[in-house]
C-alpha positions, 0 to 999 in steps of 0.5 A: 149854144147856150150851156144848161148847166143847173138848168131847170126843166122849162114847164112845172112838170104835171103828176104822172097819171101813174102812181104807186106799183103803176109807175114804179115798174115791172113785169108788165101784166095788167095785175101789176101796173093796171094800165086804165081800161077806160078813156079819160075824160077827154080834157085833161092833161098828161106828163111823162120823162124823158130818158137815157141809157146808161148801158146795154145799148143795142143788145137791149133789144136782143135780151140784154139787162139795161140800166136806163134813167128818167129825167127832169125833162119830158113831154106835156099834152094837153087834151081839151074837147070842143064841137070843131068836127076835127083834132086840131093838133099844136107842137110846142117847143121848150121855148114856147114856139110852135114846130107843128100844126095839123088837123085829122078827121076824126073817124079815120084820122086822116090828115086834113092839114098839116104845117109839115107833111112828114111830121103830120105822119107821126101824130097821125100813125099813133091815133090810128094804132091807138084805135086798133087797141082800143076801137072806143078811142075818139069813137064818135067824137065831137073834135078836139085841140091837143097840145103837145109840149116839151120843155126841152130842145127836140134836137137833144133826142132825150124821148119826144116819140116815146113820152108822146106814145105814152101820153096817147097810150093815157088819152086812149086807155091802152098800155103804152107797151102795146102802142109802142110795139105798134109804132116802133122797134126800139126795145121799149125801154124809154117807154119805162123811163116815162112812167116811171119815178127813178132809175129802172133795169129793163130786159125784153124777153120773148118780146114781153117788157120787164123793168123794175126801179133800182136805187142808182144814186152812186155817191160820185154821181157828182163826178159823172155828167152828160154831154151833148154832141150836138148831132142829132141820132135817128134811134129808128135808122141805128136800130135798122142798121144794127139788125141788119148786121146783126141778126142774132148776136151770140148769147155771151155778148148779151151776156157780157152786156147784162153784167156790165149792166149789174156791175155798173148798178152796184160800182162802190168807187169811182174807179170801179164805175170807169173801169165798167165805162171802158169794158162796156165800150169795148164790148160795143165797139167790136159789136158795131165794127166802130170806133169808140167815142173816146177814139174819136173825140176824147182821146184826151180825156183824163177820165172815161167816157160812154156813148150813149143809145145809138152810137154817132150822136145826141148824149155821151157819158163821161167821169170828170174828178176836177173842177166842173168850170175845167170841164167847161173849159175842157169841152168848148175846146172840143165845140162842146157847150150844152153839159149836165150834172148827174144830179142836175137831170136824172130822177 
């Protein structure tokens, strides 16, 4: 697999329909962000970021203070009204090649056809809550072509469900939060991340959603990168399982996590950030009853190292003070090729 490195994001991101208090997050109430209660014209086109949780994975959703970052990487769609009768559907991989291609009616948007019977599910799921949120949406419509695209590979596991329910939340004139909740169980953190322009400290209390930017450029951001596994995580499954074992944590674990988050936000050094990294790990680690990554893959690393969102898989954090081609060689040693820069991918 290719190292990306420096690389850039595939496609020109398009401005966020989201501007000013709108994108910049929190408490979410139609007097802060005033989410559009109209439909947009039914051709236009629509782009949101990608993410990452930095901290508080897992207790998030029980309350937990999280320090998530958008991304330079995100998700494109692309509406256009035509007489076709149906939704025409089109994926769009980062290389340019279709994954997916379906078509829905558009009165009750059943599946008409569909290239992938379990991936036509999800396109499908989103309309009809998009409906329940808002009835005007597709009310009467004369067909449409939508082209979703990500300019990054799907398996990274970097926000394809969240930046495509936010781009629906714009097409139908809802609040992404609520057609959020609508689909999903996830804390509602990366919906955040997608409308927003920087670094963001999110919390769910009482199931309402509230973040706000923080200023997160730490000064050894150049010492801290993000790999990837090569595993790709099914969020939804490691939420379901993480519940089941734990019903209601206990308050001085949400605690715990909510002030590693502070203390991470404001580390001046970075011995400072690593020594938050371990205890955070730790904390997580008793949480599951599982091994940390460090334990499992990184027993020899000089510096420190954090999972990422669900445990297992897709994107790790870790600190690395010596020369970034040592790092290379370092992580193709453990069959670890495809790495990034604080600086090359966060907001």
């Amino acid at each position: 697999m290719k190292t990306f490195l420096n690389s850039k994001p595939c496609l020109a991101p398009i401005p966020s329909p989201f501007s000013g208090e709108e994108a910049g997050g929190g408490e979410v109430k139609k007097t802060k962000h005033n989410f559009s209660e109209k439909i947009p014209p039914l051709s236009f086109t629509t782009y949101h970021n990608a993410k990452l949780l930095l901290s508080a994975e897992y207790l998030v959703l029980n309350g937990a203070k999280a320090l998530a970052v958008p991304l330079r990487f995100g998700q494109r769609l692309q509406i256009d009204e035509n007489e076709s009768g149906f939704i025409s559907w089109q994926s769009i991989a980062h290389n340019g090649s279709e994954w997916f291609r379906g078509k829905y009616n558009t009165t009750d948007f059943s599946i008409l056809e569909g290239s992938n019977s379990d991936i036509a599910i999800h396109p499908q799921r989103l309309m009809k809550a998009a409906r329940i949120l808002n009835p005007a949406f597709c009310a009467g419509s004369s067909g449409c072509h939508v082209i979703s695209t990500l300019n990054y590979p799907l398996l990274w596991g970097l926000g394809s469900s969240s930046t495509l329910i936010a781009a629906v939340a714009v097409w139908a004139g809802i609040d992404p939060f609520k057609l959020h909740f609508e689909v999903s169980s996830g804390s509602g953190y990366d919906i955040a991340c997608a409308i927003s322009k920087g670094p963001l400290i999110y919390s769910l209390k009482d199931k309402i959603p509230h973040f706000e930017p923080v200023p997160f450029s730490p000064s050894f951001a150049d010492k801290i990168f993000f790999i990837y596994q090569g595993i790709k995580q099914d969020s939804a499954e490691g939420i379901k399982k993480y519940r089941k074992r734990n019903t209601e944590p206990e308050n001085n674990l949400i605690d715990a996590a909510s002030q590693l988050t502070d203390r991470m936000l404001i580390s001046v050094t970075l011995d400072e950030f690593e020594k938050v990294i371990s205890e955070h790990e730790i904390l997580i680690s008793m949480l599951l009853d599982a091994p940390s990554i460090r334990e499992t893959l990184f027993n020899d690393l000089p510096g420190e190292v954090k999972s990422l969102g669900a445990w297992g898989g897709d994107f790790c954090m870790l600190t690395w003070r010596e020369d970034p081609a040592l790092l290379s060689t370092y992580l193709k040693s453990k069959g670890l090729e495809t790495w990034f820069s604080f600086n090359d991918i966060v907001l």
